[in-house]
C-alpha positions in Angstrom: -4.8 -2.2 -28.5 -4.1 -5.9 -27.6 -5.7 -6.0 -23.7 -2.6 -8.0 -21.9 -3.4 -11.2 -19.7 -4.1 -10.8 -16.1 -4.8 -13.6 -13.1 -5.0 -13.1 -9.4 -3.3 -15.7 -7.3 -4.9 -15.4 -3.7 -7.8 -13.5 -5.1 -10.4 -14.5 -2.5 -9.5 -12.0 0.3 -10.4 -8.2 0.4 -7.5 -7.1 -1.5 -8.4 -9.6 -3.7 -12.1 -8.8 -4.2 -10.4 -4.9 -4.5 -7.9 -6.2 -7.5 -10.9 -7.4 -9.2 -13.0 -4.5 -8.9 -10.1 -2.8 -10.7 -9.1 -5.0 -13.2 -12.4 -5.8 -14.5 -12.8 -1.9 -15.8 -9.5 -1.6 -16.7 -9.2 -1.0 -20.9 -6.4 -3.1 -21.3 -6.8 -6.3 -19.3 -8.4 -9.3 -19.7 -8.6 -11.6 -16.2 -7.9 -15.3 -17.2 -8.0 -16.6 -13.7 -8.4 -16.1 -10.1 -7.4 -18.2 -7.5 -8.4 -19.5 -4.0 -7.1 -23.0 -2.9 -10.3 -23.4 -0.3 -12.7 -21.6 -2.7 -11.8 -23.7 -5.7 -14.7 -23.9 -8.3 -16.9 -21.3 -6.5 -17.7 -18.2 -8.6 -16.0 -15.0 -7.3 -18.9 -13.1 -6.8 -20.0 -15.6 -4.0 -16.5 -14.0 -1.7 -17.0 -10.6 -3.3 -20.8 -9.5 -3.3 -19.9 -6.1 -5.6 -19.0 -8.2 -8.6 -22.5 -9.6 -9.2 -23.4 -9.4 -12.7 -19.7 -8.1 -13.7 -18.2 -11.4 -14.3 -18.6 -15.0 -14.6 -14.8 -16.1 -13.6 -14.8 -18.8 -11.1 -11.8 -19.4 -8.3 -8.8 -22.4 -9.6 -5.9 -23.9 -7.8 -2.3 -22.2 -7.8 -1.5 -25.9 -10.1 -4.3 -25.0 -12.4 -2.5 -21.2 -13.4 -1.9 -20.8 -16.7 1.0 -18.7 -18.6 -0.2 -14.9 -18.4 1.6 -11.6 -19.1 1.4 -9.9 -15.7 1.1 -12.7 -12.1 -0.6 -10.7 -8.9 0.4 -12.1 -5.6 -1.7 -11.9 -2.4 -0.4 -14.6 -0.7 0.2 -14.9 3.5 3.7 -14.2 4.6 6.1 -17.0 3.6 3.8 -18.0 0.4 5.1 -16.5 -2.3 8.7 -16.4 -1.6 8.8 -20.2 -1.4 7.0 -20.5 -4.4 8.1 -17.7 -6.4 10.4 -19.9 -9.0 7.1 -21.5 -10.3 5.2 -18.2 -10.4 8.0 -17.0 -12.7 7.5 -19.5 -14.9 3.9 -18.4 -15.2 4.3 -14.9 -16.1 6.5 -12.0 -17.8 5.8 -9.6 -14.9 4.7 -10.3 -11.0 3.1 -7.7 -8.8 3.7 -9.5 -5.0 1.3 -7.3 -2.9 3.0 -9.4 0.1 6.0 -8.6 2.0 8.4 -11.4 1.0 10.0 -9.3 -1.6 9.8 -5.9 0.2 12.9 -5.8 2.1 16.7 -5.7 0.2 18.6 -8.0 2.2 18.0 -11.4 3.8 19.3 -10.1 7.1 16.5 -7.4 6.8 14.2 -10.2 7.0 16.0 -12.6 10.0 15.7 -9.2 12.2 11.7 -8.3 11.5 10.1 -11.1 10.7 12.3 -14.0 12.3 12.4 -15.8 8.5 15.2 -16.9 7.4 14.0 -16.2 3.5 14.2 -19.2 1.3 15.0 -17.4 -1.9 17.5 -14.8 -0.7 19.0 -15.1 -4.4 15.5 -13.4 -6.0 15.6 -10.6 -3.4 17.4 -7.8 -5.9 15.2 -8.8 -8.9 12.3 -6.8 -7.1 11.8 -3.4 -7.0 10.3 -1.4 -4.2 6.9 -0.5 -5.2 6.2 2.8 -3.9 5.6 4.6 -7.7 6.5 8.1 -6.2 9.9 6.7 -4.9 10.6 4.5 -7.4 9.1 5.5 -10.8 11.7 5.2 -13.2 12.7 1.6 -12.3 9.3 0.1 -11.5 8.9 1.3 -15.4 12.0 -0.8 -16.4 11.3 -3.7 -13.8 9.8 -7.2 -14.4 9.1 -7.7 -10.7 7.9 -5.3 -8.4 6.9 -5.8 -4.4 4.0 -3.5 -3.9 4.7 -1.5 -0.3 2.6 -2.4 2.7 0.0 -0.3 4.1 1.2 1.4 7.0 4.9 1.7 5.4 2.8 3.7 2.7 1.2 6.3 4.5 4.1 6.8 6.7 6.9 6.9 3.8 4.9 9.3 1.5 4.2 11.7 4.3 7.7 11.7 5.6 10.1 11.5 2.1 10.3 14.9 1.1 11.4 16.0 4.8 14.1 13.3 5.0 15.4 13.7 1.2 16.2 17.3 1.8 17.7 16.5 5.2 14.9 19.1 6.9 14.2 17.1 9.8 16.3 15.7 12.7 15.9 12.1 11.8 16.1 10.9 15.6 13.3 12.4 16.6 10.7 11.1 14.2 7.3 9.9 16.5 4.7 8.4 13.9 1.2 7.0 14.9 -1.4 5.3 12.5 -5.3 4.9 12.9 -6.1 1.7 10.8 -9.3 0.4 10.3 -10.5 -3.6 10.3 -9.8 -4.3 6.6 -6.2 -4.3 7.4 -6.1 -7.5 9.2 -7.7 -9.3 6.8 -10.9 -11.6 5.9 -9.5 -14.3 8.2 -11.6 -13.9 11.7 -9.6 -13.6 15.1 -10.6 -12.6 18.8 -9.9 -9.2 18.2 -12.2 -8.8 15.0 -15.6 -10.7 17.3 -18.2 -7.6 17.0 -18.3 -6.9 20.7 -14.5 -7.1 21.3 -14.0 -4.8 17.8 -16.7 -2.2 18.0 -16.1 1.3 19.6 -11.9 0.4 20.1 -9.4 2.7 20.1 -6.8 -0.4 20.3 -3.2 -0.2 20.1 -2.1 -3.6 19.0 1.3 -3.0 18.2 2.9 0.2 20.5 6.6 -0.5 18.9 8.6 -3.1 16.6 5.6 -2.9 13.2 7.1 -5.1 10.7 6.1 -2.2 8.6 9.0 -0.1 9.8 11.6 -2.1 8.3 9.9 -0.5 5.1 9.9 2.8 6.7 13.8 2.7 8.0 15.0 0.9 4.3 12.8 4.0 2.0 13.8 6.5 4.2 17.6 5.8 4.8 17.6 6.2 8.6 18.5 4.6 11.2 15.5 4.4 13.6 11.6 5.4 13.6 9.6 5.5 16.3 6.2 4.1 15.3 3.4 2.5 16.8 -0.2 1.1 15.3 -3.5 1.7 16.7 -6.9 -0.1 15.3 -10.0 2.3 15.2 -13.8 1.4 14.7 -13.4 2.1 10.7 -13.3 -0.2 8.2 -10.7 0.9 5.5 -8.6 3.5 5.8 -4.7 4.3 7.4 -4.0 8.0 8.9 -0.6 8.5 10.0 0.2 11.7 12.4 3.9 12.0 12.3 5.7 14.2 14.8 9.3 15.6 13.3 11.3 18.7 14.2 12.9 21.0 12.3 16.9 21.8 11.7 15.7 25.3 11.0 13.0 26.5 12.9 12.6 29.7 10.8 11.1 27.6 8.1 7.7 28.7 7.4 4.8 26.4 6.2 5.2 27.9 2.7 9.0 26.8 2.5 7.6 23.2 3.2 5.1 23.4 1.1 7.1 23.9 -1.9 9.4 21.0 -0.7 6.1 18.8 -1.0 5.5 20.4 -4.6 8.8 19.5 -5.9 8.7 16.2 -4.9 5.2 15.2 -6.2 3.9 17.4 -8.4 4.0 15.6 -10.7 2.2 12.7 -8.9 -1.3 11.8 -9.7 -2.2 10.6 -6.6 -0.7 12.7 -4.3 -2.7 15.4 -2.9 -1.1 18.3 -0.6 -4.2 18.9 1.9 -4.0 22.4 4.0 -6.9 24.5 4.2 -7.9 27.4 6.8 -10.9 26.7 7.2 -14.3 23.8 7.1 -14.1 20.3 8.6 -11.7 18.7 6.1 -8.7 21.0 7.0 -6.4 18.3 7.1 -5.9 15.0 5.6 -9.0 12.3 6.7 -9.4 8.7 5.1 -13.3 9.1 4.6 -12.5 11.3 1.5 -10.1 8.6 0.2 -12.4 5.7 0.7 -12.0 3.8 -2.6 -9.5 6.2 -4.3 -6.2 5.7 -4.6 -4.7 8.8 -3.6 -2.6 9.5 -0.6 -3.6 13.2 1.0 -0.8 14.6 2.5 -1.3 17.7 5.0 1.3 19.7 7.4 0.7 22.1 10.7 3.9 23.9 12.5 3.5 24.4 15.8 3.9 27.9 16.7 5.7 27.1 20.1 8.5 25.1 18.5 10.1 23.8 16.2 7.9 20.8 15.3 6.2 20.1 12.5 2.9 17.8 12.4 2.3 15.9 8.9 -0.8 14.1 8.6 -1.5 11.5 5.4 -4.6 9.4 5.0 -5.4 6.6 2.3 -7.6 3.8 1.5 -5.4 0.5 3.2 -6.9 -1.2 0.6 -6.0 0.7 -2.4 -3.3 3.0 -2.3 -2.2 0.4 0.7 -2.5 -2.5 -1.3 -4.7 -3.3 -4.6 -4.9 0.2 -6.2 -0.7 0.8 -5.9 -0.2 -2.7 -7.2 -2.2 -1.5 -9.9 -0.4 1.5 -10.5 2.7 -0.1 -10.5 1.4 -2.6 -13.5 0.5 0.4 -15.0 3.8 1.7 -15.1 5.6 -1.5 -16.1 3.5 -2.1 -18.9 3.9 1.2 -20.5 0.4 2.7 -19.8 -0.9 5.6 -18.5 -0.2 5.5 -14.4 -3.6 6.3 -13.4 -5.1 3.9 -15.9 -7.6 2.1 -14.5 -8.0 4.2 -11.2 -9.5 7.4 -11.7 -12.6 6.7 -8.9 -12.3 9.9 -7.6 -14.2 9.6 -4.2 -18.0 9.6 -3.0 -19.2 12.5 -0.7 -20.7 11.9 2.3 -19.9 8.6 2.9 
């Protein structure tokens, strides 16, 4: 088979370095560039230490990109949606891992992100790029915005609940554990060692960009969500707090509403046990995978219900879905490319 042509634009970051990692054992690609405006001429393996040996590409400039078959974008907010006209020009098919092609309306963006979006006009051209939402059109799309992080975890946990209308949709509490990786290679007060090690920080208790995501996937009105960092360096866990309409469902009823819905996903798993010390969802086991572990506990005294989902932020969060979703717009085998199935103990 004819391996299709692959570059990176904004390769030099960790979702970047991740991309590569991927792309360079993938059957069916072949990487023609990489790029990094401040890293320009510098070999990749100089920003990312794990590709020593496994490749000779050097970083370019955005002018320098060549046409290729599929464009990846991991740009900084605002970056690829005023240049997305030229990146179209570039390539057949675009993966944006950013979020300037998440949301569906313009106004969607003037209320989270206080951007008043420059190509409003290119908005509907992208598909939502959550693959167990949206698999049937990511197959038939040309442009695809691969899903934050956070939005995720949260979404994948919670989607089953709200499509069958189990849940009273007011009453959703969500809180995620994030480690360092998420805020990216760029270094800040908050990442110093000594202000970063042993926190338990909640930098954002309410009003995530990330829950525009959440509101837009889910078709509700409000979620209350807040973010908390944690001394870990990749991983997202989500505990989501949601009550049930009928508190006579049992934990077997929901399990077979999670079964229904992804079954047929390869990188879902449903995580319940009753008994060891991975019961329940826990990013360690995902570290590097791209699956999104998904586990549930009712509380006996009520009628709440406690779903737990852990991935990688840095592949199912980011480089590993965006891989997924090329996957399924080039006609390939979803999990090509991403069967890493996990190291134990980490």
């Amino acid at each position: 088979m004819k391996k299709i042509r692959v570059s990176i634009v904004g390769a030099s970051g960790y979702t970047g370095g991740e991309l590569l990692r991927l792309l360079l054992r993938h059957p069916n690609v072949e990487i023609v560039q990489a790029t990094s405006e401040s890293n320009a001429g510098k070999f990749v393996h100089k920003l990312h230490p794990n590709l020593r040996k496994q490749t000779t590409l050097k970083f370019c400039s955005i002018k320098e990109l060549e046409n290729v078959d599929v464009l990846f974008l991991g740009l900084p907010h605002g970056v690829s949606s005023e240049k997305m006209e030229y990146f179209m020009s570039k390539a057949n098919m675009i993966v944006d891992k950013g979020g300037d092609f998440r949301l569906n309306s313009k106004e969607a963006y003037e209320r989270w992100y206080s951007y008043d979006h420059p190509h409003p006009e290119l908005i509907e051209k992208f598909v939502y790029g959550i693959p167990e939402l949206h698999r049937d059109e990511i197959k038939k799309a040309k442009f695809v915005a691969s899903a934050g992080c956070n939005a995720t975890a949260t979404i994948l946990a919670l989607y089953p609940l709200y499509k069958h209308g189990l849940i009273d949709v007011e009453r959703t509490v969500v809180e995620a554990k994030a480690g360092s990786s998420q805020g990216g290679v760029k270094v800040n007060p908050g990442s110093h060692h000594p202000e970063r090690h042993g926190v338990v920080r909640c930098y954002k208790p309410y009003g995530h960009r990330h829950i525009a995501e959440m509101l837009q996937e889910l078709d509700v009105e409000n979620i209350h969500f807040s973010a908390t960092s944690i001394e870990m360096v990749r991983g997202v866990s989500t505990t989501c707090h949601v009550f049930l309409k009928d508190p006579e469902m049992t934990e077997k009823d929901i399990w077979k509403v999670y079964r229904e819905e992804y079954g047929d996903s390869p990188f879902i798993r449903i995580v319940k046990e009753k008994e060891g010390i991975y019961r329940l969802p826990e990013p360690k086991i995902v570290m590097g995978t791209n699956f999104c572990d998904i586990g549930f506990v009712k509380d006996v005294n009520s009628n709440r219900l406690v779903v737990i989902s852990a991935i990688d932020n840095l592949m199912k969060g980011a480089a590993g879905q965006a891989l997924q979703c090329m996957n399924l717009m080039c006609g390939f085998e979803e999990d090509l490319g991403l069967d890493f199935i996990g190291l134990h103990p980490v």
